[in-house]
GUVEX-699282 format. One record per residue (C-alpha): x, z, y. Coordinates in Angstrom, 3 decimals. Example, Ala and Ser with C-alpha at 12.3 -4.5 7.8 and 13.67 -1.06 7.14 Angstrom:
BEGIN
ATOM       xx       zz       yy
ATOM   12.300    7.800   -4.500
ATOM   13.670    7.140   -1.060
END
This chain:
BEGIN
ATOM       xx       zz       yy
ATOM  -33.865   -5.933  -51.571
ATOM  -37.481   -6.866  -52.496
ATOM  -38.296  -10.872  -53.064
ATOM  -39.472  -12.557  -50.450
ATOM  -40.673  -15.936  -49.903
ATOM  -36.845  -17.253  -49.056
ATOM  -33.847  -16.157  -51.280
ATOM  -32.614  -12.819  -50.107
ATOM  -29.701  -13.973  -46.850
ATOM  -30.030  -10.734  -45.240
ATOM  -29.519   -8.090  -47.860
ATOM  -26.610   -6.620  -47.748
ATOM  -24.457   -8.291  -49.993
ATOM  -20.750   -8.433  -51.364
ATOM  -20.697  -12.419  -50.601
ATOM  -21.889  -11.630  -46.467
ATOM  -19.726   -8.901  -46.278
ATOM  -16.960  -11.371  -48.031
ATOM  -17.568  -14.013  -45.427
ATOM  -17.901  -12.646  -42.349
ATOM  -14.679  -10.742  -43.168
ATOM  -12.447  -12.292  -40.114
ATOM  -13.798  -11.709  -36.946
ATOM  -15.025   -7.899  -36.209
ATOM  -12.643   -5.237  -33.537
ATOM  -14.072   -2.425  -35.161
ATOM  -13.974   -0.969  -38.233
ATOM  -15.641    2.189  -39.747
ATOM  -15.312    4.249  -42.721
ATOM  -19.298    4.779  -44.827
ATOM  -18.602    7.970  -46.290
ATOM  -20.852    9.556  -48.168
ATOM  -24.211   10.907  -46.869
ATOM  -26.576   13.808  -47.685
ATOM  -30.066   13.296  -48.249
ATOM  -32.149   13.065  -44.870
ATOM  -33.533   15.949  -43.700
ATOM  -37.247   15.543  -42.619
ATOM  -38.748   17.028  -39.812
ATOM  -41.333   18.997  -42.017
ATOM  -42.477   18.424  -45.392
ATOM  -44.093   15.509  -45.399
ATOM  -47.451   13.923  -47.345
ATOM  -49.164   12.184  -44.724
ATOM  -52.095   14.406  -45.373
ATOM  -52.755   14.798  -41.587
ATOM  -53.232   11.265  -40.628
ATOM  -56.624    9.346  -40.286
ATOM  -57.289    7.210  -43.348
ATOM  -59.029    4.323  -41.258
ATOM  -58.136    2.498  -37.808
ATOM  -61.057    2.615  -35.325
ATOM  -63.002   -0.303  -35.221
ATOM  -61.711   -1.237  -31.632
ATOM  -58.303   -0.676  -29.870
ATOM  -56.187   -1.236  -27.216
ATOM  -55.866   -4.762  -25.927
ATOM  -52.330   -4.052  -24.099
ATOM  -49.853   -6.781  -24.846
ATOM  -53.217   -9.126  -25.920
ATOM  -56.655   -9.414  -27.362
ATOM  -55.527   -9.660  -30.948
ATOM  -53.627   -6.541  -30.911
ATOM  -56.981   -4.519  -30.868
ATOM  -58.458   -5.691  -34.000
ATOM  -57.732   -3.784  -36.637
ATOM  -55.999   -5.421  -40.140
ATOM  -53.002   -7.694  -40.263
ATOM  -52.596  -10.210  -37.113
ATOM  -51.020  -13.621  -37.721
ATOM  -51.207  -17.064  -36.573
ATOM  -49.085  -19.161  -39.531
ATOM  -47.843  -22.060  -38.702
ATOM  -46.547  -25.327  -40.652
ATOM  -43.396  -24.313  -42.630
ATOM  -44.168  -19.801  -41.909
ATOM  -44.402  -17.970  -44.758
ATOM  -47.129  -15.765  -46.035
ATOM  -46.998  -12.022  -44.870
ATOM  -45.871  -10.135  -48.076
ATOM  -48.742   -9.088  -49.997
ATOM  -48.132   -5.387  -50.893
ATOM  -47.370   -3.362  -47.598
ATOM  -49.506   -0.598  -47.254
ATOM  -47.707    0.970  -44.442
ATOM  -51.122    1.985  -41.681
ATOM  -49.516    0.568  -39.025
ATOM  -46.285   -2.233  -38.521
ATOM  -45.499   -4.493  -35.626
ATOM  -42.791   -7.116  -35.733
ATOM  -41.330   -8.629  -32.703
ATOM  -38.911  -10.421  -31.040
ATOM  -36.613   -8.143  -29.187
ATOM  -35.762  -10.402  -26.509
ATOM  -38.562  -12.656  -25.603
ATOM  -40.967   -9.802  -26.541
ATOM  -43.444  -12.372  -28.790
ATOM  -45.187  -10.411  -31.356
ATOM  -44.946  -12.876  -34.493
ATOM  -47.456  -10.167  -36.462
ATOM  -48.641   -6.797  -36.155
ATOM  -51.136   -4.806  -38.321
ATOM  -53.331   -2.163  -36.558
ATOM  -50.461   -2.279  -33.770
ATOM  -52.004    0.037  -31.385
ATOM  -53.416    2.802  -33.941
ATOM  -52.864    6.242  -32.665
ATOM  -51.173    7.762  -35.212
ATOM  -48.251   11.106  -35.096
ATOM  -45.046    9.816  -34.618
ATOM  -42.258   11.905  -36.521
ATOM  -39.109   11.863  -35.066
ATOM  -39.747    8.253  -34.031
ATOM  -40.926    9.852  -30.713
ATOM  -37.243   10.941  -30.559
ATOM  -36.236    7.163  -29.057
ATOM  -38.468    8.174  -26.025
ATOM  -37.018   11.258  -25.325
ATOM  -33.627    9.633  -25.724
ATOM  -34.804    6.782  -23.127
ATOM  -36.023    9.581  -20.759
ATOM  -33.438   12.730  -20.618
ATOM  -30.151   10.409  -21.703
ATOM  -29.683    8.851  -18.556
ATOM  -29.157   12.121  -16.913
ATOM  -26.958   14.339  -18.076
ATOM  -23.213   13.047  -17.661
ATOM  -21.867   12.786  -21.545
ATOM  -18.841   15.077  -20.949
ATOM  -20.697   18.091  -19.699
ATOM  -20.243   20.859  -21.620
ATOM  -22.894   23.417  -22.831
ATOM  -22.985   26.892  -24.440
ATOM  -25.665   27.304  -27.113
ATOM  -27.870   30.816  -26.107
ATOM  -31.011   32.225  -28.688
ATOM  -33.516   30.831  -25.923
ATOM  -32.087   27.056  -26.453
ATOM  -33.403   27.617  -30.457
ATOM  -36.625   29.333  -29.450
ATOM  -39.924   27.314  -30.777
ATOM  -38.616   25.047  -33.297
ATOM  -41.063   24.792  -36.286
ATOM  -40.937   25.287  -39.522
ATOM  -38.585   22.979  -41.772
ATOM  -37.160   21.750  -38.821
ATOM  -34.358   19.269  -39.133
ATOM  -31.296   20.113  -37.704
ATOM  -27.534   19.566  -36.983
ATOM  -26.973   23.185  -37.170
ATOM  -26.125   24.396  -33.919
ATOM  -24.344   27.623  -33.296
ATOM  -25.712   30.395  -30.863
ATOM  -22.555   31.139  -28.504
ATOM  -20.603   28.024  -29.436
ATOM  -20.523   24.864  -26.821
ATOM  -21.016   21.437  -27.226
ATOM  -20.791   18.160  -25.092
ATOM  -24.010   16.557  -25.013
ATOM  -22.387   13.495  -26.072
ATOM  -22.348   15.761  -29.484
ATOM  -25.500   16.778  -28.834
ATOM  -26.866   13.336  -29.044
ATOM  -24.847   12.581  -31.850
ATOM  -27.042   15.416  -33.536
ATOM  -29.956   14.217  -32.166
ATOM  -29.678   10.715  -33.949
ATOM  -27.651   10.739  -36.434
ATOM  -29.609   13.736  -37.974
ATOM  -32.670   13.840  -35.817
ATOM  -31.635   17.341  -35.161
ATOM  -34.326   19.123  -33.225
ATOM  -32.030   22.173  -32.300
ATOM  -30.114   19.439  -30.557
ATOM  -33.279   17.814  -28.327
ATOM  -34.598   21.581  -27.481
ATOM  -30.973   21.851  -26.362
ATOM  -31.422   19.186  -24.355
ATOM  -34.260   19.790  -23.149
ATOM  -33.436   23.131  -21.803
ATOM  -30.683   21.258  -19.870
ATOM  -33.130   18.976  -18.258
ATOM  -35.426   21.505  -17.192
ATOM  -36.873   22.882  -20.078
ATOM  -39.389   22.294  -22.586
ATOM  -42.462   21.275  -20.283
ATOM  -40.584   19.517  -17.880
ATOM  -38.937   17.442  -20.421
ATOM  -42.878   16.938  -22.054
ATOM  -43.902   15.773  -18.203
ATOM  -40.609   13.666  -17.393
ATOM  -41.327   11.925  -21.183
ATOM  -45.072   11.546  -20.918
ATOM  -44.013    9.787  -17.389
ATOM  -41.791    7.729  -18.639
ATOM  -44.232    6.797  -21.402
ATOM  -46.893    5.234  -18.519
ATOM  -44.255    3.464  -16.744
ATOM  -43.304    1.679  -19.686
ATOM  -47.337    1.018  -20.204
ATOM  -47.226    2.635  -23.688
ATOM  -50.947    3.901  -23.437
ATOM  -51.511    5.232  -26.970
ATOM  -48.849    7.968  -26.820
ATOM  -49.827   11.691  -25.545
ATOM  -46.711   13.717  -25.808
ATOM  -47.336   17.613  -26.991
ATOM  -42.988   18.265  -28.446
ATOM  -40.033   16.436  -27.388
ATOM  -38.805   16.445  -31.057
ATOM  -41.847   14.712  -32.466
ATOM  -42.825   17.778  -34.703
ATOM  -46.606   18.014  -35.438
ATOM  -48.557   19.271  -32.494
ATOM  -52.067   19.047  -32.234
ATOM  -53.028   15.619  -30.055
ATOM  -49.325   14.564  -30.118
ATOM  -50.266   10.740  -31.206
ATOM  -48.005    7.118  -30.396
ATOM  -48.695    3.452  -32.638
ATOM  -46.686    0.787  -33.404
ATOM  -46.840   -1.139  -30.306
ATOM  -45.481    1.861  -28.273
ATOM  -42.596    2.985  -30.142
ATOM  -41.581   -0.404  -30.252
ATOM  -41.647   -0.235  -26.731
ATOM  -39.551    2.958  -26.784
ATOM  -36.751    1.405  -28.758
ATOM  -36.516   -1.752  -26.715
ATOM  -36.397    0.172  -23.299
ATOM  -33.845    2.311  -25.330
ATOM  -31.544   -0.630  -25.586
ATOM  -30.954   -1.409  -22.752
ATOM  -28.940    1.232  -21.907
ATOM  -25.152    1.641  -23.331
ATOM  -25.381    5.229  -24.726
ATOM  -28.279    4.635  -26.368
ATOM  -27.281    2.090  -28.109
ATOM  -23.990    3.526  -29.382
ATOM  -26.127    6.413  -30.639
ATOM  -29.041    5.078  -32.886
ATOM  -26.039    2.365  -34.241
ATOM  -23.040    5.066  -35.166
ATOM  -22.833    5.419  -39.186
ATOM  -20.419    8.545  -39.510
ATOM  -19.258   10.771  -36.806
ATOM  -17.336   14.284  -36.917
ATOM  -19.743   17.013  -35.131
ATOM  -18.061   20.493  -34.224
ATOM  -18.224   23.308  -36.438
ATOM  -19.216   27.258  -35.143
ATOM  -16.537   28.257  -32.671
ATOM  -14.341   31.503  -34.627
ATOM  -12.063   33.756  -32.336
ATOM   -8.956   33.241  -32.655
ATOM   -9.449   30.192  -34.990
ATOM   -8.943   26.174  -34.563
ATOM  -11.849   24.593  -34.211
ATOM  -12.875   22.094  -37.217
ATOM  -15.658   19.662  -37.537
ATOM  -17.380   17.758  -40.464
ATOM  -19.107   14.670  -41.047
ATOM  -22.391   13.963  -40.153
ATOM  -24.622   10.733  -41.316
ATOM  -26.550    8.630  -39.937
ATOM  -30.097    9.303  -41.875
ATOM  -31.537    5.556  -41.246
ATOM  -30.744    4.300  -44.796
ATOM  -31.002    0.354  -43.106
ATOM  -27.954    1.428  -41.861
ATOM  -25.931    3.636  -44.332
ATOM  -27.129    2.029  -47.644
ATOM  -27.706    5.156  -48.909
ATOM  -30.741    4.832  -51.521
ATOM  -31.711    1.729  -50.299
ATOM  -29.274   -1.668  -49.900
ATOM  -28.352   -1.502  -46.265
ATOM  -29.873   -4.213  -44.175
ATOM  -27.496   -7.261  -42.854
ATOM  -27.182   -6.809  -38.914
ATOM  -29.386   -3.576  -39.040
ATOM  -28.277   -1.527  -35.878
ATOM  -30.905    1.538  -35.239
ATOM  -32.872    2.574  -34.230
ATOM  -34.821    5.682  -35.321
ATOM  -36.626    7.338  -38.494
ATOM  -38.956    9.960  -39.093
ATOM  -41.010   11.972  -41.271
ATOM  -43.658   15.064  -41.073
ATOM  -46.765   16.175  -42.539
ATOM  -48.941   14.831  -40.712
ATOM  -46.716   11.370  -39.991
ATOM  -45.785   10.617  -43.402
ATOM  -42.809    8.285  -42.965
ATOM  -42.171    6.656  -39.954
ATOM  -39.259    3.744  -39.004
ATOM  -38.457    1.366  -36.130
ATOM  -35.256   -0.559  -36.887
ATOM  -33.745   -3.729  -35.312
ATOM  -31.907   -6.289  -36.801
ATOM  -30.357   -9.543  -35.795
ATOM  -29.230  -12.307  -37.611
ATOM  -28.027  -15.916  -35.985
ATOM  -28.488  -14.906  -32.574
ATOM  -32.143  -13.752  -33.136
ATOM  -33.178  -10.044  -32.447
ATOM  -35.690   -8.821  -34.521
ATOM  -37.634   -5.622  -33.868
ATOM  -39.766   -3.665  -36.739
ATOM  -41.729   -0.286  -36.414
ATOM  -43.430    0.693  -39.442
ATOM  -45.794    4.186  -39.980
ATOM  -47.232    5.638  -42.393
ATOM  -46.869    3.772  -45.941
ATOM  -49.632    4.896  -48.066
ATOM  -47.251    3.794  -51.312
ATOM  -45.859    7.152  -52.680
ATOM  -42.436    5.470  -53.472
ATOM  -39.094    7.324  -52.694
ATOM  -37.897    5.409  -49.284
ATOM  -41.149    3.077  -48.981
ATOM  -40.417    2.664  -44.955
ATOM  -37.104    0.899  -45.428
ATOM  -38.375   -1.214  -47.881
ATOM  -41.516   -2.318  -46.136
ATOM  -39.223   -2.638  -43.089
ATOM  -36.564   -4.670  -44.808
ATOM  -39.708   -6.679  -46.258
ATOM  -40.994   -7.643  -42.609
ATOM  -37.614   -8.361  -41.189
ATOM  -36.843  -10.543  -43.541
ATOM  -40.253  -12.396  -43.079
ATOM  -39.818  -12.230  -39.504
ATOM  -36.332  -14.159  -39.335
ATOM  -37.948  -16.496  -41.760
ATOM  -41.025  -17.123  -39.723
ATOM  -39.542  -17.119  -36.133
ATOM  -40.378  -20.437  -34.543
ATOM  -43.151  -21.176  -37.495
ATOM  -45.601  -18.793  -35.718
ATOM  -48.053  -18.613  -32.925
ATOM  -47.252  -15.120  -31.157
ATOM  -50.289  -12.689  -31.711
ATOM  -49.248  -10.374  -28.823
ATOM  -46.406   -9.508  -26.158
ATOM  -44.593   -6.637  -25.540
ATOM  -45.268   -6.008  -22.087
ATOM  -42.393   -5.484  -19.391
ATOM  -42.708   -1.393  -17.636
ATOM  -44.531   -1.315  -14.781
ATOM  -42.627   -2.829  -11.872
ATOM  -39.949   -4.292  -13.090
ATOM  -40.205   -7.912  -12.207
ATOM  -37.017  -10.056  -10.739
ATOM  -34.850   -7.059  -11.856
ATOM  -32.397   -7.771  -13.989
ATOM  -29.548   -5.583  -15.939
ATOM  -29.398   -3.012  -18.360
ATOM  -31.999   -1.312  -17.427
ATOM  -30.975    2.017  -17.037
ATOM  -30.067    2.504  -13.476
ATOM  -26.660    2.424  -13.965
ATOM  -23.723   -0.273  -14.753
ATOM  -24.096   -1.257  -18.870
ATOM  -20.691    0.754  -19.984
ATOM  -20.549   -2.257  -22.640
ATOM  -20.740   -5.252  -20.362
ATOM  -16.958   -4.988  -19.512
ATOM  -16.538   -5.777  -23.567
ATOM  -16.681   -9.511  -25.083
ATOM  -18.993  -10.081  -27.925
ATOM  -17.107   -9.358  -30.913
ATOM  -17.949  -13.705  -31.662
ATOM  -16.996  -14.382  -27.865
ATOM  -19.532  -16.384  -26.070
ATOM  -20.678  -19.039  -28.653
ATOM  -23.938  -17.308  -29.938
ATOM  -23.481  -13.191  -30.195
ATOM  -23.354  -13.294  -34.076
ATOM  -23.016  -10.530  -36.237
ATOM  -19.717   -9.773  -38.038
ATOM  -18.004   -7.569  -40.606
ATOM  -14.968   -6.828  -42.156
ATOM  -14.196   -5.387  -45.775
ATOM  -10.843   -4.353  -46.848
ATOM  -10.110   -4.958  -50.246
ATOM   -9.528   -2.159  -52.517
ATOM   -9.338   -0.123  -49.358
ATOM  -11.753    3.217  -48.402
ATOM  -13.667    1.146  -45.628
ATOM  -16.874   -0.769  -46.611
ATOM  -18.413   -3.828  -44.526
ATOM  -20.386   -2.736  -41.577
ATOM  -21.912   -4.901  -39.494
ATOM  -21.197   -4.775  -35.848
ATOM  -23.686   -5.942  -32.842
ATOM  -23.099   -8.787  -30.658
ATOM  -26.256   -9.082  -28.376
ATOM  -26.274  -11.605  -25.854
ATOM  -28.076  -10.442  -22.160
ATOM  -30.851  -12.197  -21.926
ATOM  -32.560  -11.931  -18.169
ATOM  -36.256  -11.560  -19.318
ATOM  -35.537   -8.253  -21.250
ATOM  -31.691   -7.673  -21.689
ATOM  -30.249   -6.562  -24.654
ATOM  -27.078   -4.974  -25.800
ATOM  -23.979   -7.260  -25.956
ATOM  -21.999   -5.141  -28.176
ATOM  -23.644   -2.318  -30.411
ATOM  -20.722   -0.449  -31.710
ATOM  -21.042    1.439  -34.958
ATOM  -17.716    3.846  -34.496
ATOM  -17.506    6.747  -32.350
END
């Protein structure tokens, strides 16, 4: 974990795991992970080298200037010095307050990032259990390089494993799957693009559903950040972008048992694969193309404060630069919470005021589960077993909060 202007409490670490060893329900085995897979090869030669000189104002006046926003305050600490991603936002996930943000509403591609908003838009209708078998037409269109989960033409999945493939390795067989389930591949571009305006995230024209690189297929900071938050609020979602390991089905054989195999989460905040994994990091969604470079929105908690962090676009050439410049801000972020004068909001969707719940039209599935810490704060926790094949994991306990609710519980085991 790179030094910051506090000692370093939310790496990862044998001594957090150690102490918070007491009080988690869940436990799940890290095994090991292949590399990512990235969308298409990615340089970042596609993207524009320079914000424009004016942007969008939504969520407040300072958000349209480009450069780093910040308004220190006695006792903050200084933004690090060396991030060179083109465009980061960090914000509180519950209040919405925007403690600093750097060309937050640049229109820049997405990646897979762009996945979170198809997840918020097509997840909340098709029933988990329902069962679908794979045809040629369901593959048809996918680019070159794609990632994938590697579906099988003629074998059936639930969607439930469908969205495991669609998160845990940003599989893009797996959302034009999907897609073809809701509809197709233009209706699920309308129903997202939709769902984009209602949630007021202006800078994002939708082209793919898998966030490969399509001409005029642009989102910034501010919006995906939006995408994740809106994302949370809904149970499935958040069991999704937070599961570590899971075991996805293998090509169904006549006359043959059907076997599965691991597949890995690819946010390394999570795994701690290349990079130290992140204390209370629970999703949400990477990325990477061509024309995206690296993109990341992660969030994080850490004593009862929710932390959210979207990051595009490092121009550093580093192996895994995102995470880094991610677990940078974070850790500024919990440092500075409370030292600084918001720079921006992240606004509510369109219409929403006096509701309250999850968000998602439907009961939270979680809400009937306690906090893994019971009532007295929604801390994180983790348990290690000595000498044992489980590591530490850290396991959500988000408390509803009636502005914006979050997640009580973010599990991390299938």
């Amino acid at each position: 974990m790179p030094t910051t202007s506090h000692p370093p409490r939310y790496a990862a670490t044998r001594r957090y795991r150690a102490a918070l060893a007491a009080a988690a329900s869940l436990l799940l085995p890290l095994m090991t992970a292949a590399p990512a897979v990235a969308d298409n090869p990615a340089d970042g030669k596609g993207a524009p080298k320079t914000p424009p000189p004016r942007m969008s104002t939504v969520g407040g006046e300072l958000l349209g200037k480009p450069g780093p926003q910040v308004q220190l305050g006695p006792g903050a600490p200084q933004l690090p010095q060396d991030l060179s991603g083109r465009s980061w936002l960090v914000a509180d996930a519950e209040s919405g307050e925007i403690l600093a943000a750097n060309n937050a509403h640049w229109r820049l591609p997405p990646a897979s990032t762009l996945k979170m908003l198809f997840a918020d838009t097509v997840l909340p209708k098709l029933p988990r259990d329902k069962v679908h078998r794979v045809v040629p037409a369901d593959l048809e269109g996918m680019g070159a390089g794609s990632s994938a989960v590697g579906l099988h033409e003629g074998s059936s999945y639930t969607v439930h494993d469908l969205w495991l493939g669609v998160f845990l390795r940003s599989g893009n067989d797996a959302v034009r799957t999907l897609a073809t389930m809701n509809g197709g591949i233009p209706q699920t571009v309308k129903d997202m693009q939709a769902h984009a305006d209602e949630l007021q995230a202006n800078d994002t024209h939708v082209v793919s559903p898998d966030g490969y690189d399509e001409e005029g297929q642009v989102s910034s900071a501010y919006d995906l950040t939006l995408f994740a938050r809106s994302g949370l609020q809904k149970a499935d979602f958040r069991e999704y972008c937070s599961t570590v390991t899971a075991q996805f089905p293998d090509e169904e054989k006549k006359g043959e048992k059907r076997t599965s195999s691991t597949i890995v989460n690819t946010n390394r905040l999570l795994t701690g694969q290349g990079v130290p994994a992140y204390k209370g990091m629970a999703g949400v969604k990477n990325g990477s193309t061509t024309n995206a470079g690296n993109t990341f929105t992660g969030v994080a908690q850490h004593d009862g404060r929710k932390l959210l962090v979207t990051v595009m676009n490092p121009e550093k050439s580093e192996q895994y630069e995102v995470y880094t410049e991610t677990a940078k801000l974070l850790d500024w972020g919990f440092e500075a919470a409370g030292h600084v004068k918001p720079v921006g909001m992240l606004v509510p969707p369109k219409g929403t005021a006096g509701k309250s719940g999850d968000g998602s039209g439907r009961p939270d599935a979680d809400r009937t589960q306690a906090s893994v810490a019971g009532s007295g704060g929604g801390m994180w926790t983790a348990v290690g077993i000595a000498g044992g094949a489980l590591a530490a994991l850290a396991v959500a306990g988000f408390i509803v909060h009636r502005r914006h609710p979050l997640p009580e519980l973010v599990r991390k085991k299938r």
